[in-house]
C-alpha positions in Angstrom: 0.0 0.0 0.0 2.7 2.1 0.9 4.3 1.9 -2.7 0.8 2.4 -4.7 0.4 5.4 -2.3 4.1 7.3 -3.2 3.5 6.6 -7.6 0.2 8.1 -6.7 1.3 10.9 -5.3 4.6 11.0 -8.1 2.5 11.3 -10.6 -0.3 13.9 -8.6 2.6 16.1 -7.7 3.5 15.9 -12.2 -0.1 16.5 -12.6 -1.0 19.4 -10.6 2.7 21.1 -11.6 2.3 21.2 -15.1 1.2 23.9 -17.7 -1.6 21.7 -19.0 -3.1 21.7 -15.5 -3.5 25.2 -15.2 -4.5 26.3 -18.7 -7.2 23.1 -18.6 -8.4 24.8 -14.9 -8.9 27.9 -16.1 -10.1 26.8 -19.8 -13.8 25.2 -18.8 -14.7 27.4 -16.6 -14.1 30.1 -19.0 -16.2 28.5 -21.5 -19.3 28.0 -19.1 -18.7 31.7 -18.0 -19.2 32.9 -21.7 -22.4 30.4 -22.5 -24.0 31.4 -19.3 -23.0 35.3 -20.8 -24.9 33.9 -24.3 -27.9 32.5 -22.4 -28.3 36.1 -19.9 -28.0 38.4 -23.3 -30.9 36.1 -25.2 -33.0 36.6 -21.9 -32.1 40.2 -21.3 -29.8 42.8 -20.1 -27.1 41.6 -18.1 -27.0 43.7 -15.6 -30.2 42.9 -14.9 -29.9 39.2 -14.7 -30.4 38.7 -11.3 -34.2 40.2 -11.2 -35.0 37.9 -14.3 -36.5 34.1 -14.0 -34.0 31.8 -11.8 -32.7 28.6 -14.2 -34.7 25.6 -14.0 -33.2 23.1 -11.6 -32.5 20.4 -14.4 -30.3 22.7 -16.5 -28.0 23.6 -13.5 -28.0 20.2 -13.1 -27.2 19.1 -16.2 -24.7 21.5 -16.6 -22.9 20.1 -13.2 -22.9 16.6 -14.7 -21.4 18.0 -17.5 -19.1 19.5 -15.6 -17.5 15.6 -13.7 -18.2 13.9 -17.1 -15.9 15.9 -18.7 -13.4 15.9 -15.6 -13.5 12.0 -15.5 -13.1 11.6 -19.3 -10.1 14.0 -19.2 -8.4 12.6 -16.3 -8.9 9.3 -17.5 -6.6 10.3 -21.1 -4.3 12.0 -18.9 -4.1 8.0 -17.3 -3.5 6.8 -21.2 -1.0 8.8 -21.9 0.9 9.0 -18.4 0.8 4.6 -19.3 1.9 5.4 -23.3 4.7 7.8 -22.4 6.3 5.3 -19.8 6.1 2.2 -21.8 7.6 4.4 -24.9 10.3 5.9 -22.6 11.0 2.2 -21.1 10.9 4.1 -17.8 8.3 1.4 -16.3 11.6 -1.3 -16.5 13.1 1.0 -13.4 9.7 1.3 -12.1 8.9 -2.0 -12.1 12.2 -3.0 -10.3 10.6 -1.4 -6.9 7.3 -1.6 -7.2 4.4 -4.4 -8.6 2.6 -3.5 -11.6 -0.3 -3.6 -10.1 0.8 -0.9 -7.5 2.5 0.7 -10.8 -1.1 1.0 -12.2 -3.3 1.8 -9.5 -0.8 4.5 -8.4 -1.3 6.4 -11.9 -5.1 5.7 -11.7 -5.2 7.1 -8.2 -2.9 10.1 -8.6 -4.0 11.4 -11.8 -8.0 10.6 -10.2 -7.4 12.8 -6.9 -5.8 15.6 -9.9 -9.1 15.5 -11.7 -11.2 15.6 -8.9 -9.2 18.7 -7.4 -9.7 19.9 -11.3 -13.5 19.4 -11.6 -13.8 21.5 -7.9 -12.0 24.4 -9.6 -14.1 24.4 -12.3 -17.7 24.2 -10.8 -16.1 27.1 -8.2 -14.6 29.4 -11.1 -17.7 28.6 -12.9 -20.3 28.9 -10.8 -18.8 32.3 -9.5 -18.2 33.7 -13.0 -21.9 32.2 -14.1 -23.6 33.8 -11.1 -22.7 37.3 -12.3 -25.2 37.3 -15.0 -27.5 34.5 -14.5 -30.2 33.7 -11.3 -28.3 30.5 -10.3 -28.2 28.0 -6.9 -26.6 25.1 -6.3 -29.3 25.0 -3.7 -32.1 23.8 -6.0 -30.2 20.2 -6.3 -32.1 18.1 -5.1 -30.7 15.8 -2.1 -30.0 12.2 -4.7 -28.3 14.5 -7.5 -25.8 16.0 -4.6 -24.9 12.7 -3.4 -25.2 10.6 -6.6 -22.8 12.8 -8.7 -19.7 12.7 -6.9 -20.6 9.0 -6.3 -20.4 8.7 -10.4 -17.7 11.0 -11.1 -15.5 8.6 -8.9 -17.0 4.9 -10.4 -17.0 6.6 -13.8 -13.4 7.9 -13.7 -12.3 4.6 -12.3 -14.3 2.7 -15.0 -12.7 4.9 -17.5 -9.1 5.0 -16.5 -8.9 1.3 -16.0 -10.6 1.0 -19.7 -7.7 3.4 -21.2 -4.5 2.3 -19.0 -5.5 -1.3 -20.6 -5.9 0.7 -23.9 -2.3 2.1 -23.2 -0.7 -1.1 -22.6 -1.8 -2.0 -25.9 -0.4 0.3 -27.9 3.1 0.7 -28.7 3.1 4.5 -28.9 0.1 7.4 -29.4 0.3 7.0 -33.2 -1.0 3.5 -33.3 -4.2 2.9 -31.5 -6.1 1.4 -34.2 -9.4 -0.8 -33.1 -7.6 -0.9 -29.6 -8.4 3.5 -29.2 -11.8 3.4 -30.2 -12.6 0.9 -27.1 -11.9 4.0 -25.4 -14.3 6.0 -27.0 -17.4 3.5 -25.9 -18.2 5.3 -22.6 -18.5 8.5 -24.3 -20.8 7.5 -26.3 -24.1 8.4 -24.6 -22.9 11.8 -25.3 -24.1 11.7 -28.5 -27.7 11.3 -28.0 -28.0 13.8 -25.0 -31.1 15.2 -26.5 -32.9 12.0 -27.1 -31.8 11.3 -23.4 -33.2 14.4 -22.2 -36.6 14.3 -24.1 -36.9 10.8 -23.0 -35.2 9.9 -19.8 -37.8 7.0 -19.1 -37.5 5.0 -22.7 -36.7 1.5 -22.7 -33.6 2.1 -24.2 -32.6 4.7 -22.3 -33.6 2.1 -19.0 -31.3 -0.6 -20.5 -28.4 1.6 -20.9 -28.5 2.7 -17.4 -27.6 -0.3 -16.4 -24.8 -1.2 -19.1 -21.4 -0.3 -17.2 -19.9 1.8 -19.8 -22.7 3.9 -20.1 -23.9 4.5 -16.5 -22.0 7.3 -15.4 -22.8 9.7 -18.4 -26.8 8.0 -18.6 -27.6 8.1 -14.9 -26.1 11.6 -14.7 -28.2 13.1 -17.3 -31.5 11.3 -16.3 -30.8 12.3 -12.4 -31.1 15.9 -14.3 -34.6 16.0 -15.8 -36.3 13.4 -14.0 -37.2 11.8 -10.5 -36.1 7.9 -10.6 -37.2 5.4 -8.5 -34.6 4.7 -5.9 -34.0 1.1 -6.4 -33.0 2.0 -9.8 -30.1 4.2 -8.6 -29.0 1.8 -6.3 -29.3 -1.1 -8.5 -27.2 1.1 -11.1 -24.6 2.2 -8.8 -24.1 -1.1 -7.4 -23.7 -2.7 -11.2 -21.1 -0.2 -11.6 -19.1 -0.5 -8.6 -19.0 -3.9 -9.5 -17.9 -3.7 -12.8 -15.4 -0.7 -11.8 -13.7 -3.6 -9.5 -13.9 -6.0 -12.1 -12.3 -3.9 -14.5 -10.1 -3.0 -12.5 -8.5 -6.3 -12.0 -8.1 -7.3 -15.6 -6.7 -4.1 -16.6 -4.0 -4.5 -13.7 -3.5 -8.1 -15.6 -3.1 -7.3 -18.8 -0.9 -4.4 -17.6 1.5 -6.8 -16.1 2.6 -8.3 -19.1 2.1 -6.0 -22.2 3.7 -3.1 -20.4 7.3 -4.7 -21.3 6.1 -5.9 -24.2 7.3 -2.9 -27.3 7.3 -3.0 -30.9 3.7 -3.7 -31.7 0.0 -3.6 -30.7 -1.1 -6.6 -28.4 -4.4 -8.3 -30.1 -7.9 -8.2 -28.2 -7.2 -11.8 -28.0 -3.6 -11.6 -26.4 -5.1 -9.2 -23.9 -8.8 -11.1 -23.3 -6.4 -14.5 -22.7 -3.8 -11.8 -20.3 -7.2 -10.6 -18.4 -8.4 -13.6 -17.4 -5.7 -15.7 -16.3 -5.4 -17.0 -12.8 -2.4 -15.6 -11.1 
């Protein structure tokens, strides 16, 4: 434990340091800060924003999913390329001398995690502030399952997503050829492309089956917990599927890590890493 605990905080320390860091703090919430200008100039004078209609509950919401997806998703490549750049700099052989690759991998997945989560807090801060300046908004109106369900998600979800790309990583023998092996990565992202249909329809039967498909639970359960009231059974059932597959996943990546991390010159096969994952050690 001790080891997992000083790579994680290595590679927090490289994290929070670095240029990228600070232009990525400062970048989101600057965006949201000049959309939530947009939306107070369609509705009226700016100045005169806080006497106008508040903001539904669901947008501020949605926009605060929006908010950890993003954070997860982007902390999560910053685990794909942090597992790239030491497999093509062969500095995991000197790595691997001291400590398991298992403590290698959760170190990177827990450093760069505790990075993004400090990340996300500076944005919905810098953004909420900036925001508030020309639009009626509360993080009051949440209601009490969307306060404690979100950082609940933005935790499984960045797991479930970092373990998905540091196997990703392991398979590729440098940024330039992820082939078939980088779109797996893409998969959880996916329920981003239908956020209207999601939104018009949070209750479809489609929409129901996705919740409870791993990949797509954190981004699905996130935007229904914005425009509708879900049965509470549902939420649990969903959060407890994904805990489970986030510790399943978890354990196969660290597998599959173990071997194709010293392994260069080419990309590994799904096969090569299915037959890696699910060895007994």
């Amino acid at each position: 434990m001790s080891k997992l605990l000083r790579v994680a905080q290595w590679h927090f320390r490289q994290t929070v340091t670095s240029k990228q860091f600070l232009v990525m703090a400062l970048f989101i919430p600057a965006i949201f800060a000049l959309a939530a200008l947009g939306i107070a100039w369609s509705r009226g004078d700016a100045a005169s924003a806080a006497t106008s209609e508040p903001l539904p509950a669901f947008a501020i919401a949605f926009f605060l999913a929006l908010l950890l997806f993003l954070g997860a998703f982007l902390s999560a490549i910053m685990a794909l390329y942090g597992v790239i750049r030491e497999k093509a700099n062969r500095v995991v052989e000197i790595v691997l001398s001291s400590v398991s690759a298992t403590d290698s991998l959760g170190g990177i997945i827990l450093g760069l995690g505790l990075a993004g989560l400090i990340q996300v807090i500076i944005w919905v801060a810098l953004a909420y502030t900036a925001a508030s300046r020309f639009l009626p908004i509360s993080l009051s109106v949440l209601s009490p399952v969307q306060a404690i369900c979100y950082p609940i998600l933005f935790v499984l979800g960045y797991l479930l997503i970092a373990s998905l790309y540091a196997t990703v990583g392991a398979m590729m023998k440098d940024i330039h050829s992820g082939g078939p092996a980088a779109m797996v990565g893409m998969i959880p992202y996916a329920p981003m492309l239908f956020v209207a249909a999601i939104i018009q329809h949070p209750e479809a039967t489609w929409v129901q089956v996705a919740t409870f498909f791993p990949p797509f639970t954190p981004a699905v359960l996130m935007m229904r917990l914005a425009v509708s009231a879900l049965p509470w059974w549902e939420v649990a059932l969903a959060i407890v599927t994904l805990a489970a597959s986030v510790f399943l996943l978890m354990r196969f990546s660290a597998r599959v890590f173990e071997t194709a991390i010293l392994m260069y010159g080419k990309n590994m096969s799904f096969r090569e890493v299915w037959r890696w994952g699910i060895r007994r050690r």
